[in-house]
N, C-alpha and C positions, 0 to 999 in steps of 0.2 A: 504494500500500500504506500502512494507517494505522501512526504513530507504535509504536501495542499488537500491532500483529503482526508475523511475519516469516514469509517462505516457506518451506514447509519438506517434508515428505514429498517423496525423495529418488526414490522411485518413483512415486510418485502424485501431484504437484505440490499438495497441497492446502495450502490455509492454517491455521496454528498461530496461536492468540492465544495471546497471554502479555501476564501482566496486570503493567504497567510500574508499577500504583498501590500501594496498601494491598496488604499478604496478605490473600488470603481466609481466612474460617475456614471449616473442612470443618464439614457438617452431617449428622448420620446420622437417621434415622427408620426407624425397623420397620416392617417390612415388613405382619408381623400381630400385636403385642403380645400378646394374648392364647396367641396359638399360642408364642411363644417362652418366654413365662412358666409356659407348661403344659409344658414340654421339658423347661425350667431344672429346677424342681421334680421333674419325676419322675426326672431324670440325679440332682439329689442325692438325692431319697428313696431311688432306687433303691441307691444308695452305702451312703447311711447303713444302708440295712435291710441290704445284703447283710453290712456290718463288724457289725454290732449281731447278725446272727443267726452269723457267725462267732465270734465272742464267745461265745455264749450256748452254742453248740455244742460249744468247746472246754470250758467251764463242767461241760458234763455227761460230757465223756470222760475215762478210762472211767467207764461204767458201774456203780454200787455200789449199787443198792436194796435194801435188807432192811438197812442200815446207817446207824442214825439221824441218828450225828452227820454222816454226810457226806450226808445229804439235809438236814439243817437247814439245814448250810454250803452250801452249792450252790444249794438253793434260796433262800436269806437274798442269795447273790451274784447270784440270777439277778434276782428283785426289785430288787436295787440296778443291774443293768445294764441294766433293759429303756429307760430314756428314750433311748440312740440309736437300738434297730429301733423305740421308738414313734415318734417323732420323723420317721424315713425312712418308715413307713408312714405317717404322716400328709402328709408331703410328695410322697408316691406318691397318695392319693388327693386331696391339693387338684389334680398335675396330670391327673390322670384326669375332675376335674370341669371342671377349667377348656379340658379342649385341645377344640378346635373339631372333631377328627374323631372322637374320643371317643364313645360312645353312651352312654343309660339302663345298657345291657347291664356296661360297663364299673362304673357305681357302683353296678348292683346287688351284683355278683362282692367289689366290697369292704366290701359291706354284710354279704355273707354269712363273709368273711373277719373282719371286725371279730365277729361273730356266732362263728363259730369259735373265737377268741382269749380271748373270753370264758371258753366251756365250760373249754378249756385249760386257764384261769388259774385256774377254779374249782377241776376238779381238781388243781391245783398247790398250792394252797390247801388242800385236804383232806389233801395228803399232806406239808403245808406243818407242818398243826396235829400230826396224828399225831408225827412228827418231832418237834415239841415240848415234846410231853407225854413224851416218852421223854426226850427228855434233860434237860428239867427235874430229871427223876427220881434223874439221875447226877451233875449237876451241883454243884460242892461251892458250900456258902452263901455264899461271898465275890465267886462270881459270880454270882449270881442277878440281882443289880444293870444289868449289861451285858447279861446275857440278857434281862430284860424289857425293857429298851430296845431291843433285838433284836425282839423278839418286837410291841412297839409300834409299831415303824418298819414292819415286814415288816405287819403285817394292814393297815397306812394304805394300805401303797406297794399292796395286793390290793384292798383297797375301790375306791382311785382309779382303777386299771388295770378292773379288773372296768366298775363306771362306766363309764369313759368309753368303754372297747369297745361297752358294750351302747349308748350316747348316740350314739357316730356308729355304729352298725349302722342306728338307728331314724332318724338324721339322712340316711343317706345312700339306707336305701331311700325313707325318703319323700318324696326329694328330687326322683326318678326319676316323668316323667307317663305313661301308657300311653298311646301312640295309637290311637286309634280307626279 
């Protein structure tokens, strides 16, 4: 028996090394990097979208349409919260592109999502400006000041979003080959 071993399994007499030198260092490699980095990504997208549209949700309850100031405020709030569900849906469709079991059919569905979100945000937008012009109206002149910066932040934060929903709608369906 060599120096590096000793005998060992009590039932089965087999031989145990044990390394008498250096410690090893343990080495890990992935199994399928791509596959694991497509997981990653949709466990957090999927996190982030679900806290971001919990958010967004509690944002709009209850319910108050036909009441200007509190569609200005809401929708001013909802603008200012949408970068965690963007964020998680972007992170939901990088791993929808990247996971190896993944089809076309999958980043079509988020092209047509992204396509969706858009309309949305348009009419959000519409009922964004409405909103605004009403309480511009009310609004005494020592705010006006906050309210246009208000008002200039909230149309950037709807350009941008709008954008870039419609960018990776066109991004994602063109991204997809038909097979023949």
């Amino acid at each position: 028996m060599a120096d590096n071993a000793v005998k060992g399994g009590a039932h089965s007499g087999e031989i145990i090394s044990v390394d008498a030198g250096r410690p090893r260092r343990f080495r890990f490699r992935l199994r399928d990097a791509s596959a694991t980095a497509a997981t990653l990504a949709l466990a957090v997208g999927a996190t982030f979208t679900v806290v971001g549209l919990v958010d967004l949700g509690l944002l709009w309850y209850p319910v108050r349409l036909g009441n200007a100031p509190w569609e200005f405020g809401t929708l001013s709030a909802t603008f200012d919260n949408l970068p965690m569900t963007a964020l998680g849906v972007a992170l939901v469709t990088l791993g929808v592109v990247w996971h190896p079991r993944l089809g076309g059919a999958w980043v079509r569905a988020a092209a047509v999502c992204y396509l969706a979100a858009g309309v949305v945000l348009l009419a959000m937008a519409g009922l964004y400006g409405l909103a605004a012009v009403e309480v511009a109206g009310r609004a005494p002149d020592e705010s006006l000041g906050a309210f246009t910066r208000a008002v200039v932040k909230n149309v950037a934060e709807i350009v941008a979003y709008v954008a870039a929903s419609g960018f990776m709608a066109v991004v994602c369906w063109r991204g997809v080959e038909r097979e023949r």
